[in-house]
Each structure stands twice: as structure tokens, then as C-alpha cells.
C-alpha positions in Angstrom: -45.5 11.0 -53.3 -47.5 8.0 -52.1 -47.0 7.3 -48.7 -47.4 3.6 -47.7 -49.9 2.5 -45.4 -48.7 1.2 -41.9 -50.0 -2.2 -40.5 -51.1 -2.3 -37.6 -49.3 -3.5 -34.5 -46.0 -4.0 -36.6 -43.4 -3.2 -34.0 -39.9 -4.3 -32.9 -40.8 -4.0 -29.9 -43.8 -5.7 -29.3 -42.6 -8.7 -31.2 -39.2 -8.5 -28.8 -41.6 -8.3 -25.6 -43.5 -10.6 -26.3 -41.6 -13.3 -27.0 -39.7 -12.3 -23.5 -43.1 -12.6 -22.0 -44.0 -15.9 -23.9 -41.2 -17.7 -23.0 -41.2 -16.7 -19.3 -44.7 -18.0 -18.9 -44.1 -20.9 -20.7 -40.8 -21.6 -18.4 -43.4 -20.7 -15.2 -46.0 -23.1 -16.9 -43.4 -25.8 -17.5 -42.2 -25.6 -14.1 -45.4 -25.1 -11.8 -45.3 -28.6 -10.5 -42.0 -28.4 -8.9 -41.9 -24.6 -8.1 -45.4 -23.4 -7.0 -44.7 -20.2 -5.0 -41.3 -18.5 -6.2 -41.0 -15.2 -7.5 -39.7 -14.6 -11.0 -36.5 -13.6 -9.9 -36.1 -16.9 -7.8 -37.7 -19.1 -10.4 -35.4 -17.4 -12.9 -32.4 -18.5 -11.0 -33.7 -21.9 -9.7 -33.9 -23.5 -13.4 -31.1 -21.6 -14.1 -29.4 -24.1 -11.9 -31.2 -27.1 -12.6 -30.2 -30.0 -14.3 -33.4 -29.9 -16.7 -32.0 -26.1 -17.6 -31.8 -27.3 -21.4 -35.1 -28.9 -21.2 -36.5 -26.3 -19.8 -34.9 -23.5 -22.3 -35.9 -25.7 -25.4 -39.3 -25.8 -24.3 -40.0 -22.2 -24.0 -38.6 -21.7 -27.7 -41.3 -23.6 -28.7 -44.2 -20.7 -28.6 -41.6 -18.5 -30.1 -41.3 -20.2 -33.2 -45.4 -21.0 -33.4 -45.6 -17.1 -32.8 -42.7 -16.4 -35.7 -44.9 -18.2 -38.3 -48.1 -17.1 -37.5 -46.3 -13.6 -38.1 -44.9 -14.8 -40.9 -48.1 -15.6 -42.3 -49.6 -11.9 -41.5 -46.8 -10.2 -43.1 -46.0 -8.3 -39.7 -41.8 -8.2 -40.3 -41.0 -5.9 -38.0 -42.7 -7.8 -35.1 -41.2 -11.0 -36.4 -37.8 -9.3 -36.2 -38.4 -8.7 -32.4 -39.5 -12.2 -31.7 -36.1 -13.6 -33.5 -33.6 -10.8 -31.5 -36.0 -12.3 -28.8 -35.2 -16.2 -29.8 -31.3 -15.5 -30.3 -31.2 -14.0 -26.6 -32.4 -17.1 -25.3 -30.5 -19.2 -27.4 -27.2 -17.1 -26.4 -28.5 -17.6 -22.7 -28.5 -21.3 -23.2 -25.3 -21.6 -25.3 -23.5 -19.6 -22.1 -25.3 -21.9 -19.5 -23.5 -25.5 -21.7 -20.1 -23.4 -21.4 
């Protein structure tokens, strides 16, 4: 019986923490000007209660979905699995937040 060959770096889990990672850079990215020395934790809660909270949310889906097709295109489905459990957690988060 053939065994099929593995891919490399095709993981749930690297696809799901990496996306986590993405977007909390791109959230500490998008918010540097107006928060320059907070922890995570503080940052975290700071735009979670500030008014650009959707702004801010939408924007860090953005290198999610580049990183989805790029994955797309290298065939890595596993990984691209991760990085959509990864987008519907944020999504959930912000959905919560308008309720």
C-alpha cells in the first residue's frame, strides 16, 4: 500500500496560530499611533472598548484572508483550515462585541 507523501508545514495548528498571531500584530500595527506603550493584554482590552472596535477587527481580517489564498494556491488544506477556525473566532469576537 502506497503511502502518500506529507507536505510540508501542513498543520492545523500552525495555520490557527498564525492567523492569531497575524491578526494581533496587525491590530498592534493598526493601533501604534494612539497606543505606543501598552501591553497586549491592555491593548487587547483598550480597542476592545473603543469606538473604532469594528474598524479595528475588520482590518486585522485583512492579512487573514491574503494568507488563506496564498494557501489556497499551495495546496496546504490543513493549514488553511487553521487560518479559517482562526477568522471565524474573530468574526464571533466581533459579532459578540455589536451585541
Amino acid at each position: 500500500e502506497e503511502k502518500k507523501p506529507t507536505i510540508p508545514f501542513d498543520n492545523f495548528f500552525i495555520g490557527l496560530f498564525g492567523a492569531v498571531i497575524l491578526s494581533i500584530l496587525t491590530i498592534r500595527l493598526v493601533t501604534l499611533s494612539e497606543l505606543p506603550d501598552v501591553g497586549l493584554k491592555d491593548l487587547l482590552k483598550q480597542v476592545y472598548d473603543s469606538s473604532n472596535f469594528q474598524t479595528i477587527m475588520m482590518s486585522a481580517m485583512i492579512p487573514n484572508l491574503i494568507l488563506f489564498f496564498i494557501l489556497y494556491k499551495l495546496e496546504r488544506w490543513k493549514t488553511n483550515y487553521g487560518v479559517v477556525v482562526a477568522s471565524l473566532l474573530i468574526t464571533a469576537f466581533l459579532f459578540l462585541h455589536i451585541v
